[in-house]
C-alpha positions in Angstrom: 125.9 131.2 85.8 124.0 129.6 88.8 120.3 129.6 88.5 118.9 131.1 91.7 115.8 129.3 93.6 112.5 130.6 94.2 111.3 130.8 97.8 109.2 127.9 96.6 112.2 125.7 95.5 114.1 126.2 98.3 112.3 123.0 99.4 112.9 121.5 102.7 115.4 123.2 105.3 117.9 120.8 107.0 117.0 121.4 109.8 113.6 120.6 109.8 114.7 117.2 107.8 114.4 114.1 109.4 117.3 111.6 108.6 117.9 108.2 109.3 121.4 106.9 109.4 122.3 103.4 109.3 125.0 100.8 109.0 124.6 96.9 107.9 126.8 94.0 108.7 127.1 91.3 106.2 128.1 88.0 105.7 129.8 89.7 102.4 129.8 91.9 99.6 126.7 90.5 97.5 123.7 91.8 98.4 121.8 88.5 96.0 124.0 86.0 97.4 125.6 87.4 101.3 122.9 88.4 103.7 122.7 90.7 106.7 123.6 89.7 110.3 123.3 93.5 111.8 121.2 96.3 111.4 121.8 99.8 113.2 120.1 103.1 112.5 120.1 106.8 114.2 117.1 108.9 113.9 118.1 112.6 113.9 115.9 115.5 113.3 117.3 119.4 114.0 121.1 118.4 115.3 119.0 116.0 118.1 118.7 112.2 118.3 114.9 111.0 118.1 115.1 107.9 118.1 117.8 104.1 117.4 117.1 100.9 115.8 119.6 98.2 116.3 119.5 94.5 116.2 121.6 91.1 115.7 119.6 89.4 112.5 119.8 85.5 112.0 121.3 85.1 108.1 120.4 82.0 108.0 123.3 80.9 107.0 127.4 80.6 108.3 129.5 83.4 108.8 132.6 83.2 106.8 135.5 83.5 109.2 136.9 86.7 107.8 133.3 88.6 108.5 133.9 87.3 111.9 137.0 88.8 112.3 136.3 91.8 110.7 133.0 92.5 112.8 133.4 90.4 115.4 130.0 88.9 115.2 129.8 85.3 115.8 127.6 82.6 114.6 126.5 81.9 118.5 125.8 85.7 118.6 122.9 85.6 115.7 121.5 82.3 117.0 118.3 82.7 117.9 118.1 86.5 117.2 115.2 87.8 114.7 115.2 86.8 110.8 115.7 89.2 108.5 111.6 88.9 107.5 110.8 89.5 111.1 113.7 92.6 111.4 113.0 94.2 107.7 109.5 95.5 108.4 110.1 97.1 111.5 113.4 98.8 110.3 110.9 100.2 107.6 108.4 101.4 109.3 111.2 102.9 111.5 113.1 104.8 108.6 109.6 105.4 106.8 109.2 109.2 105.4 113.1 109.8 106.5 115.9 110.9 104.0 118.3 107.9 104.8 122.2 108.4 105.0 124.6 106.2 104.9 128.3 106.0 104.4 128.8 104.4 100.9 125.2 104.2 100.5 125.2 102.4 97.6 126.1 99.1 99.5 124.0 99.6 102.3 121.0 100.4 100.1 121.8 97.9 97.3 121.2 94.9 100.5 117.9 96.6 101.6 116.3 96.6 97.8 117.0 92.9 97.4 115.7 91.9 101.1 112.4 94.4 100.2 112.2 92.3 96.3 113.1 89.0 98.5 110.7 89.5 100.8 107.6 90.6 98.7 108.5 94.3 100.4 107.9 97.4 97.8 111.1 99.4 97.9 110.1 103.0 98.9 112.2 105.1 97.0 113.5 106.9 100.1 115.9 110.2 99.1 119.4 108.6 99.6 122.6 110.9 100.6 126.0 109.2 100.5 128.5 110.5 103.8 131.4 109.6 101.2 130.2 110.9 98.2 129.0 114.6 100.2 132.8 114.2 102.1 134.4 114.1 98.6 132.4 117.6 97.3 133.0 118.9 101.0 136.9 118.5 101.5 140.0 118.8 100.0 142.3 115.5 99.4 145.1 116.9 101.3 142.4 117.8 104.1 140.9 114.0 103.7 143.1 111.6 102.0 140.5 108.8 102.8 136.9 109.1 103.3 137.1 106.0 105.1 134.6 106.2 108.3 136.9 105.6 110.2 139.5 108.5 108.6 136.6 111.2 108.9 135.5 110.0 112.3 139.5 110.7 113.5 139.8 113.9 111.0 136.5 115.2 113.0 136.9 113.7 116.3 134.0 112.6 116.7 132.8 111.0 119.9 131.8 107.5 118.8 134.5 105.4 117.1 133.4 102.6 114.1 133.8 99.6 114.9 132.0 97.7 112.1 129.5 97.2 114.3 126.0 98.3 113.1 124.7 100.6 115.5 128.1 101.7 116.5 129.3 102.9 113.2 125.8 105.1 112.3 126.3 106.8 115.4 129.7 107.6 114.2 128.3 108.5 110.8 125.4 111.2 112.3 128.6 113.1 113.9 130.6 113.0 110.2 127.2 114.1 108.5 126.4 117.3 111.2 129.7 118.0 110.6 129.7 117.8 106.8 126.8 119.9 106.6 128.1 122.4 109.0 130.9 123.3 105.9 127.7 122.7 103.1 125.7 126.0 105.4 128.7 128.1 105.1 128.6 127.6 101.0 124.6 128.9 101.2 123.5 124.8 101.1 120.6 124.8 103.8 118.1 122.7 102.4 117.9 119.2 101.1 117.2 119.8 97.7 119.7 122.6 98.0 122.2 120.2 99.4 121.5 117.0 97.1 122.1 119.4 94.4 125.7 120.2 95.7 126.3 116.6 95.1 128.7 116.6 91.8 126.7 113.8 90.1 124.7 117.0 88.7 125.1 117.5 85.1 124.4 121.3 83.9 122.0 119.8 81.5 120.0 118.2 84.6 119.3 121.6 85.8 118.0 123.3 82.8 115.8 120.8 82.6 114.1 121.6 85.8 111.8 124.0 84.1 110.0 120.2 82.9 108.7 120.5 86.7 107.2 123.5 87.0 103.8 123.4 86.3 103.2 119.9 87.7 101.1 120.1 91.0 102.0 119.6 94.8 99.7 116.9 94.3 99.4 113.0 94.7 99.9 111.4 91.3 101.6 109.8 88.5 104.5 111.1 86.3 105.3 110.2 82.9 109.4 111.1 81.2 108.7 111.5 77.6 111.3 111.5 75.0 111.9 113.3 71.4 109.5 111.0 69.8 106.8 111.0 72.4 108.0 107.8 73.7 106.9 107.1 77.4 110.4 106.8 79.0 109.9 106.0 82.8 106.7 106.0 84.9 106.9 106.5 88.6 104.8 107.9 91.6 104.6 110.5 94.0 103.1 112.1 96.6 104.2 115.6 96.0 104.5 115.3 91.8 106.4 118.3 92.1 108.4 118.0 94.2 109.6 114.4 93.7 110.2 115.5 89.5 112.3 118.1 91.0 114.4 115.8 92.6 115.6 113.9 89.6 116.9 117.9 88.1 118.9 117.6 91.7 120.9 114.7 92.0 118.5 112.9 94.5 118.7 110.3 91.9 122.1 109.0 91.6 121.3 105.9 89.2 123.3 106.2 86.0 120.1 104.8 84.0 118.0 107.7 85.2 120.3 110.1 84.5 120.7 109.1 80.9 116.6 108.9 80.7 116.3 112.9 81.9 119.1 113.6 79.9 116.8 112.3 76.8 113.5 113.8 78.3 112.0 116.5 76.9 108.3 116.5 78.8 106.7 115.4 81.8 103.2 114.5 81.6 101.3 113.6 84.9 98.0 112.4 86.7 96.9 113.3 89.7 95.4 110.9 91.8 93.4 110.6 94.9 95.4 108.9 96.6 99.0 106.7 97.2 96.6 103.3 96.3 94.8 105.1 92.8 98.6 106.4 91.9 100.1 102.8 92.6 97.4 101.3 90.5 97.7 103.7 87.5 101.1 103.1 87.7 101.1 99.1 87.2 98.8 99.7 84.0 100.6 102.7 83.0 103.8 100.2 83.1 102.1 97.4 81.5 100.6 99.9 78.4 103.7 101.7 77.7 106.7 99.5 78.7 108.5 102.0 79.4 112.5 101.3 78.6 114.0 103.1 81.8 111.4 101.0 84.1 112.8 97.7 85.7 109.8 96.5 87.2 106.2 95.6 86.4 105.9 95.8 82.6 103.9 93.1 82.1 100.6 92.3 84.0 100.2 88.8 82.9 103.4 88.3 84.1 102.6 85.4 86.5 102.9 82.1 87.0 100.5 79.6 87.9 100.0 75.6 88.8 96.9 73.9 87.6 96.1 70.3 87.0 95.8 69.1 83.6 92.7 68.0 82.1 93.4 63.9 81.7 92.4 60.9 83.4 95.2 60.9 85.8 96.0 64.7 86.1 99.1 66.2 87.2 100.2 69.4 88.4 101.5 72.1 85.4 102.9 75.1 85.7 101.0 77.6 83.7 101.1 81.1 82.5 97.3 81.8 81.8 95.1 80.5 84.8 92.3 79.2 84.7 89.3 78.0 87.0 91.0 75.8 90.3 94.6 77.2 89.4 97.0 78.2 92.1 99.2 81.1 92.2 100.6 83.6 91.4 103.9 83.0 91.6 106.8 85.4 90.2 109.1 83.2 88.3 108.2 79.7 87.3 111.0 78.6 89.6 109.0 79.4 92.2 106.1 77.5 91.1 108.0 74.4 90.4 109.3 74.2 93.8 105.8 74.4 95.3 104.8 72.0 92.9 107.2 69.7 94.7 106.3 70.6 98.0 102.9 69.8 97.3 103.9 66.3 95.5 105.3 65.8 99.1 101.9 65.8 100.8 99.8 64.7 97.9 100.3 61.5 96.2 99.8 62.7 92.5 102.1 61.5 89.8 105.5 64.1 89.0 106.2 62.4 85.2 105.0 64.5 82.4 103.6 61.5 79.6 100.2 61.6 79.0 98.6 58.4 80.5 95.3 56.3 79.3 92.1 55.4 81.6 92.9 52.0 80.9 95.9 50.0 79.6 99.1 51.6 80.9 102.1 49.9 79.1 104.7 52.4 81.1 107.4 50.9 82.5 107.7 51.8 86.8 110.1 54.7 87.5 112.4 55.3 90.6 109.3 57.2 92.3 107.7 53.7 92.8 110.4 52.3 94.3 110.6 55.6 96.7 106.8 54.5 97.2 105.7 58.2 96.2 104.2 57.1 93.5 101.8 53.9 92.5 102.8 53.7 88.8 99.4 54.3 87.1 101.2 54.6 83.8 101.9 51.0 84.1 98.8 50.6 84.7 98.9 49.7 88.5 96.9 52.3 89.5 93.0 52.5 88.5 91.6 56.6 87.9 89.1 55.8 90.9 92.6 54.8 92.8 94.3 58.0 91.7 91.1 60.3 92.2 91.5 60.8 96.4 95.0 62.6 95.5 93.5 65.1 93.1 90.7 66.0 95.5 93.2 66.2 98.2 95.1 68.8 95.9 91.9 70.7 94.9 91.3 70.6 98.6 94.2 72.1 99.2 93.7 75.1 96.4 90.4 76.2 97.1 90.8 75.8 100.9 88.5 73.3 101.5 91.2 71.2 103.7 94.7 71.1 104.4 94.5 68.3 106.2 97.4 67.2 103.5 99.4 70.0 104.7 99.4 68.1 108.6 101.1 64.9 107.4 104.0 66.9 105.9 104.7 68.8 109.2 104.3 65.7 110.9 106.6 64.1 108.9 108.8 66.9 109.6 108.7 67.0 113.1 109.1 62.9 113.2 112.3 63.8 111.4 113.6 66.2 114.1 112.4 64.3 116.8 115.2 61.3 114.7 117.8 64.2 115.3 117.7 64.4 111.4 117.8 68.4 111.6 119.3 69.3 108.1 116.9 67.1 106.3 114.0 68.1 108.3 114.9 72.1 107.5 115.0 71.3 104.1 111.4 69.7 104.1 110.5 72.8 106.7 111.1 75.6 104.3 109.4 73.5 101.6 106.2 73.3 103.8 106.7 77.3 104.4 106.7 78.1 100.8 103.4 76.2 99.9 101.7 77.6 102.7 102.6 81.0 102.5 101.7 80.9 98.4 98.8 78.8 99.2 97.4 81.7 101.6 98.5 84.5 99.7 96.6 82.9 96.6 93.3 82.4 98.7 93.3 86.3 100.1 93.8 87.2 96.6 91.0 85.1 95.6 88.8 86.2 98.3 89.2 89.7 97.2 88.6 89.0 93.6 85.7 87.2 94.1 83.7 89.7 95.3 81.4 91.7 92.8 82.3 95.3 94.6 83.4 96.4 97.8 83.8 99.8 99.1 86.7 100.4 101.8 87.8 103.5 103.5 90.9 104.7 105.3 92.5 107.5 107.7 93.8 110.1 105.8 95.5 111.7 108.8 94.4 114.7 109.0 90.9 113.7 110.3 89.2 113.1 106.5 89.3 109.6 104.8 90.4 107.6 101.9 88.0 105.5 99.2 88.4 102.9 97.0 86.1 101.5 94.9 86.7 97.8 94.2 85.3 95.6 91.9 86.6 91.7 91.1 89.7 92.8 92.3 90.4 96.1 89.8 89.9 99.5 91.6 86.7 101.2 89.9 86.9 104.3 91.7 88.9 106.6 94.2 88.7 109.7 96.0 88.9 111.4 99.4 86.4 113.1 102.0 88.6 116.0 103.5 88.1 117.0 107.0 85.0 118.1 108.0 83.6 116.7 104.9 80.5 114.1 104.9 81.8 111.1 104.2 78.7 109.0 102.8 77.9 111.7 100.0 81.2 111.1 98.3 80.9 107.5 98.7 77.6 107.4 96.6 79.5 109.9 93.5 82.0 107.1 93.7 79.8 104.1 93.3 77.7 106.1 90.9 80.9 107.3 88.5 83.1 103.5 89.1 84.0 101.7 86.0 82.5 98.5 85.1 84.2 95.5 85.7 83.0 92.6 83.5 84.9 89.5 85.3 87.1 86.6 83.7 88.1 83.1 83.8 91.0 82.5 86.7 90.9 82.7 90.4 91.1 86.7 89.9 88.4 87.2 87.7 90.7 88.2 84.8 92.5 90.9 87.5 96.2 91.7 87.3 97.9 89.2 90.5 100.4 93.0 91.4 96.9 94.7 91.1 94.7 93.1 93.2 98.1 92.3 95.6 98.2 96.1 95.8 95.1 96.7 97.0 94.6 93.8 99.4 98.1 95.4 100.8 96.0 98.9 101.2 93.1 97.1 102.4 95.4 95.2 105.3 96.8 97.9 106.8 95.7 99.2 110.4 92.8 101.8 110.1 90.9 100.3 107.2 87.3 100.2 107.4 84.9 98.2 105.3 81.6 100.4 104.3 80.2 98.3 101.9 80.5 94.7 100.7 78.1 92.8 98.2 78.5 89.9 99.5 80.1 88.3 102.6 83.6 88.5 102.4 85.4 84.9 103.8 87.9 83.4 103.8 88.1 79.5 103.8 88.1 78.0 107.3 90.2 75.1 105.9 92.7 77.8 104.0 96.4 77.8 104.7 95.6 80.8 106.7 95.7 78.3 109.7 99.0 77.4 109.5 100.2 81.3 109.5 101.3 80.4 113.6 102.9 77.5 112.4 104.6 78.9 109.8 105.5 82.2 112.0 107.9 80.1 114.6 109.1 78.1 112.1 111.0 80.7 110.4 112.0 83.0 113.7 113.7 79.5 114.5 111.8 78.5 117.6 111.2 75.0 116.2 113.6 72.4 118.1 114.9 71.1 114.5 116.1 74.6 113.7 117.5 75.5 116.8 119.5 72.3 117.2 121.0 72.8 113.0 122.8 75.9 114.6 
């Protein structure tokens, strides 16, 4: 026996749901290894196109000839057109809020999670619905044989034919879906959660356990699945907890792994928050507390990796996992910091061996780094400390922001090497140079924030009341909200007044969580912030690798002459 809805979980109607359908091209079928080379989307809202996103992206890479063939886009074609870091926010910010649809959604989707995760992007956890998976539950085999696009664009005549061409093909796919849910209506399916619950991936067992949801708030928050034993299963967030609980009882979750976690569920606990920034925080130490086993991300706050100079008479650079004073980081995998370790062993002339090396008498023998000339050999004792000391400065320098003078040689260097028409070499060095400065700048902003003792920030809520966070060496203290109409200064002082206390560490953040502070400084960014209070100046260093952002910018849209001329 079907369960009917309430009024109030008849949830969103269709046609008051915004969707956004889109279509990649690919240089292949590996979303960790292939990369994207088209993106085309269709905003639809009420049967009626609001808006289209389409664009040529640069892989960065060849096109195998069979991709070619298949989708006719050429190498020459995605020359000079936007990189994927340039073409991924803006296709966010374009499907933001939207329930996205694709056909075989699962391969589109799978290529935007690793380009957000690649690209230091949070993946939003948009509601997904699959045109070939709804096509399945919709028609009969003999009706459909294939749920090929380009079968249900023929068996619906629809007015735009795929092409495997991005933008093309999701304007093909909008027709298949209005028609698809046309046959959905006339089985009583005529809102989303109504219709993500058609889907077959719903187990009977998923929808007795709705009742788990029903006396969590519309509310912005945190949810914890608990299991038998009171284990903390998953941790997530939302900004309607009850509604977003729901959706995992209807199919809107069509990951195997959360199906087997509600499947062992038997309570959901919850905490409602002030805001998105107080539940994304709570989340990361939730995570990090409870471990939870059906969470992939974030467990583990002291997760990063640093670089620091050892403490010896000719220091070298170490990759570290707890930081201390001067460190540089963080990074997310030590790979990472071992390859800016050697970018920054190509501007400063520090030693790369790891033998521990007297202030006086080095009886090492000269490796093949001398010989390069990147190294003077002070563990054969050709090289004095007072000799050595200028490159550890340089490198200190370099960390704290002081100068980056170091920095200039390297892109010199690189730019001599273009200018020798020695383009592949001189991208290699290229990206090197990126990836120090971009670490070397997110480092200092996340220093900079940490460093301050408090600082109180406030947002647009919009719907004319604001946001506030509480900050204090880079751990939120306190959050809350003024609603409209509401004096704003009043709850600002309750929030001061009631903040925890933040007693700082050792490390560039103060002891802070590097995903923490990261997550607030991303809050803090974002158009619309205002800063109310600060207790001290708030600066960041004039000789930071924040100047070479421009630099840095046209190198990787490939407007630099070396780049150009590798393609």
């Amino acid at each position: 026996m079907t369960t009917q809805l309430s009024f109030d979980e008849l949830g969103t109607p269709l046609r008051e749901t915004t969707f956004v359908v889109f279509d990649l091209e690919t240089t292949g079928g590996s979303a960790d290894q292939d990369a994207i080379t088209e993106i085309g989307a269709v905003k639809v809202r009420g049967g009626r196109v609001v808006g289209e996103f389409g664009t040529l992206v640069d892989p960065e890479r060849g096109i195998p000839p069979q991709i070619v063939a298949l989708t006719g886009i050429t190498q020459l074609m995605v020359t000079g057109a936007p990189t994927l870091r340039t073409v991924l926010p803006a296709f966010l910010e374009f499907a933001a809020g939207a329930v996205l649809v694709a056909h075989n959604s699962g391969f589109d989707v799978g290529f935007l999670k690793a380009a957000c995760e690649r690209h230091g992007y949070r993946w939003p956890k948009p509601t997904v619905v699959c045109t070939v998976k709804l096509a399945r539950r919709v028609l009969t085999r003999d009706e459909a044989p294939s749920c090929r696009l380009a079968a249900l664009a023929a068996l619906f005549r629809v007015s735009v034919v795929p092409d495997h061409r991005a933008l093309h093909d999701a304007q093909a796919t909008v027709e298949v879906l209005h028609h698809l849910l046309e046959r959905v209506g006339n089985l009583g399916v005529h809102s989303l959660e109504e219709l993500l619950a058609y889907l077959p991936e719903v187990t009977p067992e998923q929808r007795r356990k709705r009742t788990l949801a029903a006396d969590l708030p519309s509310a912005p928050g945190v949810y914890l699945f608990r299991g038998p034993s009171e284990e903390v299963l998953y941790v997530g967030t939302a900004s309607d907890l009850r509604r977003r609980v729901r959706q995992y009882f209807t199919a809107s979750e069509g990951r195997r792994r959360l199906r087997e976690m509600v499947a062992l569920a038997v309570r959901v606990d919850h905490v409602v928050c002030a805001h998105a920034l107080e539940a994304s925080v709570r989340e990361l130490r939730l995570l990090t507390a409870h471990k939870p086993a059906y969470n992939r991300r974030s467990k583990n706050a002291d997760g990063a990796w640093w670089v620091a100079l050892t403490d010896e008479a000719f220091p070298r650079l170490s990759v570290v996992r707890v930081p201390r004073d001067g460190a540089w980081g963080p990074f997310r995998s030590r790979r990472a910091a071992e390859a800016a370790v050697e970018g920054v062993l190509e501007a400063v002339p520090l030693r790369a061996c790891s033998m521990r090396i007297p202030a006086r008498g080095g009886s090492g023998a000269p490796c093949a780094l001398y010989e390069m000339g990147r190294c003077k050999a002070p563990c054969a004792g050709l090289q004095s400390v007072a000799e050595y000391a200028p490159g550890v400065e340089a490198v200190r320098a370099l960390v704290s922001g002081g100068s980056s003078r170091a920095l200039g040689a390297v892109v010199e260097a690189v730019e001599g090497l273009a200018g020798e028409q020695r383009f592949e070499e001189a991208a290699v060095r290229r990206d090197r140079v990126v990836g120090v400065v971009r670490a070397l700048d997110r480092g200092q902003r996340l220093a900079s924030l940490a460093s301050l003792a408090e600082v109180v920030v406030a947002r647009p809520d919009g719907s004319g009341g604001w946001e506030f966070v509480v900050v204090r060496y880079g751990r939120l203290a306190s959050a809350g909200v003024a609603g409209r109409g509401v004096r704003p200064m009043p709850v600002v002082d309750a929030l001061v007044a009631s903040a925890s206390v933040v007693i700082p560490g050792a490390g560039p953040l103060r002891g802070a969580p590097a995903e923490e502070v990261a997550v607030i400084l991303r809050w803090i960014d974002r158009p619309g912030s205002r800063l109310v209070y600060c207790s001290e100046p708030w600066v960041s260093p004039a000789g930071g690798a924040g100047a070479w952002r421009g630099w840095v910018e046209r190198a990787e849209a490939g407007r630099d002459q070396f780049r150009v001329a590798v393609h």
